[in-house]
C-alpha positions as CSV (number, residue, x, y, z in Angstrom):
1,X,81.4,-78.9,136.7
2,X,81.7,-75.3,137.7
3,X,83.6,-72.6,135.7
4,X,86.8,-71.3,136.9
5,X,87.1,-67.3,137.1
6,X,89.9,-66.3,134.8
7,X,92.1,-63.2,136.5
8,X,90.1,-60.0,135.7
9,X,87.0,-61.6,136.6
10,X,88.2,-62.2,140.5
11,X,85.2,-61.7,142.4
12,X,84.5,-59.6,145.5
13,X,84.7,-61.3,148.9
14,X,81.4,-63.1,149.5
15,X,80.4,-63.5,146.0
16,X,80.5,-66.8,144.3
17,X,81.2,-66.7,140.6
18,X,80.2,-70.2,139.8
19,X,77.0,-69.9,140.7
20,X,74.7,-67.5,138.1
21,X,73.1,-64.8,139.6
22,X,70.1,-63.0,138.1
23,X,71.4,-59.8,138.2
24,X,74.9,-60.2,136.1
25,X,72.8,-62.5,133.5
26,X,70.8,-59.3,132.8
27,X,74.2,-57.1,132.5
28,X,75.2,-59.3,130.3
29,X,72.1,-59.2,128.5
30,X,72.0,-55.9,127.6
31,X,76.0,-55.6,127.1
32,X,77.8,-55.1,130.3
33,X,81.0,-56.3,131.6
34,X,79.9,-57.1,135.0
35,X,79.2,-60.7,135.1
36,X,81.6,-63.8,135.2
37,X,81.1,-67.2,133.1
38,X,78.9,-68.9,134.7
39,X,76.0,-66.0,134.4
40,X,77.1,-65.8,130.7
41,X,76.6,-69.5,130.1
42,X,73.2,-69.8,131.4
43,X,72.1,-66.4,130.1
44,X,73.5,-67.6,126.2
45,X,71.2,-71.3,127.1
46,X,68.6,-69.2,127.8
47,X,68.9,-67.4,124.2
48,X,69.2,-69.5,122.5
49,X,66.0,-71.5,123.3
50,X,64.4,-68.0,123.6
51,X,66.2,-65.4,121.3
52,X,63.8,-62.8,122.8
53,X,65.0,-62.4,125.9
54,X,67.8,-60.1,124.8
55,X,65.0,-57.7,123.1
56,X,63.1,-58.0,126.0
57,X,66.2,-56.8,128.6
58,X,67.0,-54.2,125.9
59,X,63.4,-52.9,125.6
60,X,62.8,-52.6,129.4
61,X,66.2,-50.7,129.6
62,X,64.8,-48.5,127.1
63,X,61.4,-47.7,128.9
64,X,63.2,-47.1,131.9
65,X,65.6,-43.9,129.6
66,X,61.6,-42.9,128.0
67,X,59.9,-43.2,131.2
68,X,62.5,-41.0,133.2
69,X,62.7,-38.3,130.5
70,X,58.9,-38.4,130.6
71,X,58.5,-38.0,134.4
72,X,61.6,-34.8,134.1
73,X,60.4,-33.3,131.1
74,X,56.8,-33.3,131.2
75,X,55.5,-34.1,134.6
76,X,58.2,-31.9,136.8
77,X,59.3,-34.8,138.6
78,X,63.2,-34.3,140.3
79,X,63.4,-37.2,142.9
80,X,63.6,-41.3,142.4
81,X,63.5,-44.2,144.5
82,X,64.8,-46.9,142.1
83,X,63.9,-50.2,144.3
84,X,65.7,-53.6,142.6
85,X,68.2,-51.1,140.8
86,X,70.5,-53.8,139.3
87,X,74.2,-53.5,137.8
88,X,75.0,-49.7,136.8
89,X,75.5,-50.1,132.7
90,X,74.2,-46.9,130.4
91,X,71.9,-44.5,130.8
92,X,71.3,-45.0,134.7
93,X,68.3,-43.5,136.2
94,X,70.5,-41.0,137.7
95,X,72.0,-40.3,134.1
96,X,68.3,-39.8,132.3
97,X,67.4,-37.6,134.8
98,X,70.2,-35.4,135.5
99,X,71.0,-34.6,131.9
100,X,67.6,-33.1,132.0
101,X,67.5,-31.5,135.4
102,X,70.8,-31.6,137.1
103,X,69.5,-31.0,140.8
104,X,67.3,-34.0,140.1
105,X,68.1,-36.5,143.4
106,X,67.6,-40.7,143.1
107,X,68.0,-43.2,145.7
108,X,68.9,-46.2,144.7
109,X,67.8,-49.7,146.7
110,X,69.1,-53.2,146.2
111,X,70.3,-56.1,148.3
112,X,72.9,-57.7,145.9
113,X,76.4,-57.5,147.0
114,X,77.9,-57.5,143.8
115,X,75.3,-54.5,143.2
116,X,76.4,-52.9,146.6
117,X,80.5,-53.3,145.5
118,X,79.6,-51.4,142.0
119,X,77.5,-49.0,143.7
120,X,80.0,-46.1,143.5
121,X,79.0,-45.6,139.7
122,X,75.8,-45.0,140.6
123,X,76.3,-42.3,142.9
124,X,78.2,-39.9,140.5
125,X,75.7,-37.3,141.0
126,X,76.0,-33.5,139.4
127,X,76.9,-31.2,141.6
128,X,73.4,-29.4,142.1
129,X,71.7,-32.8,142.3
130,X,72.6,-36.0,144.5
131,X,72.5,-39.5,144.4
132,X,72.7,-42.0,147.5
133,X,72.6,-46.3,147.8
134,X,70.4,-48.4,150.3
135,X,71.3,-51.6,151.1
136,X,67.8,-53.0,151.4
137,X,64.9,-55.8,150.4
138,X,61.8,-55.0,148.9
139,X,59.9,-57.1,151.0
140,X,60.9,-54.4,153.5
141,X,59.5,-50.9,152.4
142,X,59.1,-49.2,156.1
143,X,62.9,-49.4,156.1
144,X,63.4,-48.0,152.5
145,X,61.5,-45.1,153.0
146,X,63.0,-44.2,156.0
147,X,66.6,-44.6,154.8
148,X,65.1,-42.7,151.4
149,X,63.9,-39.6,153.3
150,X,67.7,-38.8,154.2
151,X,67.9,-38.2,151.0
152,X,64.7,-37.8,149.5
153,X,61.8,-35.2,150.5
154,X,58.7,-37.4,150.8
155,X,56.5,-34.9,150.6
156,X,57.3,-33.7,147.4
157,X,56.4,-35.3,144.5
158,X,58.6,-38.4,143.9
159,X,58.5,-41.4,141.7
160,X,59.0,-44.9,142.7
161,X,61.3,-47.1,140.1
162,X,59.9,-50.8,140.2
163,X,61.4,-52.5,137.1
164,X,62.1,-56.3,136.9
165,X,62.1,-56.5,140.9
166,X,58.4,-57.1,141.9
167,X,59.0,-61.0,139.7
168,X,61.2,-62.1,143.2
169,X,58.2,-61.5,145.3
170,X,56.7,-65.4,144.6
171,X,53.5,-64.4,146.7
172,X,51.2,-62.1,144.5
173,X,49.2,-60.8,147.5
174,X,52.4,-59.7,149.3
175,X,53.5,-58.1,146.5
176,X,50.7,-56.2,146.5
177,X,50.7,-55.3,150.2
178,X,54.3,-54.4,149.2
179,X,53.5,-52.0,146.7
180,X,50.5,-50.6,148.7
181,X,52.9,-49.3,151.2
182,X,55.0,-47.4,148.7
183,X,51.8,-45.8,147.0
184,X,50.7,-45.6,150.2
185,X,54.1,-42.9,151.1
186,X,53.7,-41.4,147.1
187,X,52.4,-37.9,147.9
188,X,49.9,-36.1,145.3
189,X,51.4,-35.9,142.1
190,X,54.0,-39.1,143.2
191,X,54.2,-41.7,140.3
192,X,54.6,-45.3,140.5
193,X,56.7,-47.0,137.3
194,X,56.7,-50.3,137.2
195,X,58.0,-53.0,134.6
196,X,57.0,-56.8,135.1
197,X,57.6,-59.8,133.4
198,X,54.4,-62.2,131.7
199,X,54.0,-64.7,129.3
200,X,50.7,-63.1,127.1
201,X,53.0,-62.7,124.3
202,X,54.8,-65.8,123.6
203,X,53.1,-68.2,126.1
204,X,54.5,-71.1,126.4
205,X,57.8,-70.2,125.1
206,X,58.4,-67.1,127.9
207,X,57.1,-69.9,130.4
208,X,59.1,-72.9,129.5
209,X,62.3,-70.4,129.6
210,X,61.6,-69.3,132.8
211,X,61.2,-72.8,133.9
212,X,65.0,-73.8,133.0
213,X,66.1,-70.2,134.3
214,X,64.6,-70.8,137.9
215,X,66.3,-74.4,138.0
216,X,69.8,-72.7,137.2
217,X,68.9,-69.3,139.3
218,X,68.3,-68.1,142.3
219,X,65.8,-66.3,143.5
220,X,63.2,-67.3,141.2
221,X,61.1,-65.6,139.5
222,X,57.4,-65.1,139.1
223,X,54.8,-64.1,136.2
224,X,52.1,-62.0,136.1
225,X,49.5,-61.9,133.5
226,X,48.5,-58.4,132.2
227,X,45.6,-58.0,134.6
228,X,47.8,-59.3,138.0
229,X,50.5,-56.2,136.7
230,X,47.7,-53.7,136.3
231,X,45.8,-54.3,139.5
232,X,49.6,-53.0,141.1
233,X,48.4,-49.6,139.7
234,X,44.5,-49.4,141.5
235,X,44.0,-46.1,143.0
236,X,46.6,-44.2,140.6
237,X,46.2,-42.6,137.3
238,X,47.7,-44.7,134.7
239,X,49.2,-42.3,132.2
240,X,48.4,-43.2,128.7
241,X,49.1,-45.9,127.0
242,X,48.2,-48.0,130.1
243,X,50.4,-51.1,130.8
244,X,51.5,-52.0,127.7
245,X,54.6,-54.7,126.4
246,X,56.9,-52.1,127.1
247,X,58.6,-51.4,123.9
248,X,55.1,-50.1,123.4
249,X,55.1,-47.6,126.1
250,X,55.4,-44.2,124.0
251,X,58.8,-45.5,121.3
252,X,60.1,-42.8,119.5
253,X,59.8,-42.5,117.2
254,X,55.8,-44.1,117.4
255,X,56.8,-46.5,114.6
256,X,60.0,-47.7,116.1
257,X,58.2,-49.7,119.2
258,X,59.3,-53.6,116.8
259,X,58.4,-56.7,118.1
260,X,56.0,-56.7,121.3
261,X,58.3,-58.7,124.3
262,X,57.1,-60.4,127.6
263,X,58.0,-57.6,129.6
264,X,55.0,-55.4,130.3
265,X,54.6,-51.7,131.8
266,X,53.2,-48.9,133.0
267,X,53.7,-45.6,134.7
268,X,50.7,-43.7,137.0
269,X,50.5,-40.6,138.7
270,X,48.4,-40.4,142.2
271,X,46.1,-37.7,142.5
């Protein structure tokens, strides 16, 4: 049986609303209005067997706001590349980062067309600053970078957005080739931020979910223990606290980090 899209939730040509798609399950994880029935059935099976997984979405959300400010504020950083960007909802990369430094410029990279129909609210850029959208797959980074240096200076410092996108690339040594090439184009004083999905803090639970999500979902998804997400950062300066569940990556305040989630990250500058 496949659910039938009521009126406001027409879809855009070429997207299929009865089939769940692992970008509108996360929107409407953490609250968003972009995703039909079908993502919100299999995103409400999924917590209930694992009622952690909207914590986890929320807490990766929130890294991404701390990490941003951190890179503006105390690291002088003014230009993104947010790779696997997902639905826009609140507090955008673009958002963070031009509230603190309005001529701040992101590019932002993803190959879902529902993505690619919302992508005019994520290129509301201030006026001094600018925002652009690429159309691209992370297994192909030559073509990112080159579409990101119309925008982009790439040999300034810039910092390259990697959150809950490098858990599509099934084949852990492409990934890393994958992510070699982007650190690879980081000049000195680049950062890499990366969140990544695991299963050291619930185990069996995180991989049992993940299990019935990759039957329902497509693409699937991989995980990484802590040591597989780390090696993603060799020949970089991890910033302290290292990679970390990533409501543990610098909470303010320090006592409000909560539960630790299956969602673990990092941020490193190259030297």
């Amino acid at each position: 049986m496949t659910d039938t899209p009521t009126p406001e939730e027409a879809a855009p040509e070429g997207i299929d609303p009865n089939v769940p798609a692992a970008p509108r399950i996360w929107n409407h994880w953490l609250g968003g209005k972009d995703n039909y029935a079908a993502d919100r059935r299999v995103g409400d099976q999924m917590a209930a067997l694992y009622p952690s997984i909207v914590r986890l979405a929320r807490a990766d959300r929130e890294f991404l706001g701390r990490a941003v400010r951190h890179l503006v504020a105390e690291e002088g950083v003014r230009q993104f590349l947010d790779i696997g960007t997902g639905l826009p909802t609140a507090d955008n990369t673009h958002q963070v980062a031009q509230a603190l430094a309005p001529e701040a410029r992101i590019v932002y990279v993803d190959n879902d067309p529902l993505v690619l129909a919302h992508a005019r609210a994520l290129l509301t850029s201030t006026p001094e600053g600018a925002t652009a959208y690429i159309d691209a797959d992370l297994h192909d980074p030559e073509r990112i970078l080159a579409e990101a240096a119309r925008t982009l200076d790439l040999s300034r410092p810039f910092a390259v957005m990697l959150l809950g996108v490098l858990i599509y690339i099934d084949d852990t040594p492409t990934a890393y080739s994958i992510v070699q090439t982007l650190k690879d184009a980081l000049p000195p004083g680049g950062h890499l931020v990366i969140a990544h999905s695991t299963s050291e803090v619930h185990g069996e639970a995180t991989e049992e979910v993940v299990r019935l999500r990759n039957e329902r979902v497509k693409p699937p998804m991989t995980l990484r223990s802590g040591a597989e997400i780390t090696r993603f950062f060799d020949g970089l300066d991890l910033l302290e606290p290292g990679v970390v569940p990533c409501n543990r990556w610098r909470p303010q305040p320090p006592a409000a980090a909560g539960e630790d989630v299956d969602e673990f990250s990092g941020v490193a500058r190259k030297p």
